[in-house]
C-alpha positions as CSV (number, residue, x, y, z in Angstrom):
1,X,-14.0,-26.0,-10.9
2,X,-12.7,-26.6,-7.8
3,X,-13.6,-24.8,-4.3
4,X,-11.3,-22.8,-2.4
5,X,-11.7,-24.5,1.5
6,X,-11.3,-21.7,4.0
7,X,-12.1,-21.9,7.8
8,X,-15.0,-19.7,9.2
9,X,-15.2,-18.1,12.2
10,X,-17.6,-16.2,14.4
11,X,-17.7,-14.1,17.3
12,X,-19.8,-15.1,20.5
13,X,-22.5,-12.6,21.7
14,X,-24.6,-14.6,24.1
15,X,-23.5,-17.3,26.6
16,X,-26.2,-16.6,29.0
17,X,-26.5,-20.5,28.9
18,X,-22.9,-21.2,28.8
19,X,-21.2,-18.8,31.0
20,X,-18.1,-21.4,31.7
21,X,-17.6,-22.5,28.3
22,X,-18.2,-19.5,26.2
23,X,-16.5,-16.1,26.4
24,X,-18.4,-12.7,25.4
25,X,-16.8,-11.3,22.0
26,X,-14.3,-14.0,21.9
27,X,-13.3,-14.9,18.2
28,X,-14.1,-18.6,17.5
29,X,-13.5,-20.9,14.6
30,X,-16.6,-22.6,13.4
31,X,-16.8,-25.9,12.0
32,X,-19.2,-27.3,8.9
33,X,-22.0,-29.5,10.3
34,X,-25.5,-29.4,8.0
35,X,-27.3,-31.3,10.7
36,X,-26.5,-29.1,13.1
37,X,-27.0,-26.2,11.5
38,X,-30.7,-27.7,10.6
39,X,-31.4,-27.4,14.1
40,X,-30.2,-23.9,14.4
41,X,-26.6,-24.9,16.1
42,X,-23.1,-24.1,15.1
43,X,-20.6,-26.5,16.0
44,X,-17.1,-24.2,17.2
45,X,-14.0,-25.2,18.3
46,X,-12.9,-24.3,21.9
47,X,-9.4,-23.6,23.4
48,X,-8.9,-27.1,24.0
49,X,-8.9,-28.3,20.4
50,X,-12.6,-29.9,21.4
51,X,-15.7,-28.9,18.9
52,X,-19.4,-28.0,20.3
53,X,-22.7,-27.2,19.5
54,X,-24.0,-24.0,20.6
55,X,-27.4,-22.2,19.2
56,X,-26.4,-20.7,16.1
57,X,-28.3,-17.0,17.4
58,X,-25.0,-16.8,20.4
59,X,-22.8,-16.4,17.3
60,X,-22.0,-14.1,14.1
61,X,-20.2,-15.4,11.3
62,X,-17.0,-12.8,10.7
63,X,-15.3,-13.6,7.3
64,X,-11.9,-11.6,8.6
65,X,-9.4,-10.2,5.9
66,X,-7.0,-13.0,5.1
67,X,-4.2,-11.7,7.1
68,X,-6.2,-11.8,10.0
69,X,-7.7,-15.2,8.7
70,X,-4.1,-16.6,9.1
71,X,-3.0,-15.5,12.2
72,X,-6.6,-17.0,14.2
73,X,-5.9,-20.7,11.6
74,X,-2.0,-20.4,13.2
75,X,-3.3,-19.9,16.7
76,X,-5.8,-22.5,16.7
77,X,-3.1,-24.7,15.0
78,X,-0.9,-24.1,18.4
79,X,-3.4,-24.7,20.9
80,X,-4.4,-28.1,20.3
């Protein structure tokens, strides 16, 4: 059987450490990376198209309805 792929996204709630790159309760769209994710990073995507790691604990995973879901893929789509 064959898995759906959907984009994740997650919503930042500390950038104590990253006050220039990260915005408080900003909607961002996370990428897969095991390795990173290992280490207790999430790799997201910025305005800019650009990806990053950022300690995983400075984000929740959101799973928005897939309304919502299509609207943040169409606006990240249009900013790069």
């Amino acid at each position: 059987m064959a898995t759906k792929s959907f984009k994740q996204f997650a919503i930042c709630i500390n950038n104590a450490e990253y006050p220039a790159s990260l915005d408080m309760y900003k909607v961002y769209r996370v990428l897969p990376d095991k390795k990173a994710e290992k280490h207790g990073d999430i790799r997201v995507v910025d305005e800019s198209g650009e990806d990053y790691l950022f300690p995983a604990d400075y984000f929740v995973l959101i799973q928005p309805p897939l309304a919502i879901a299509r609207l943040l893929n169409k606006a990240y789509a249009h900013a790069r």
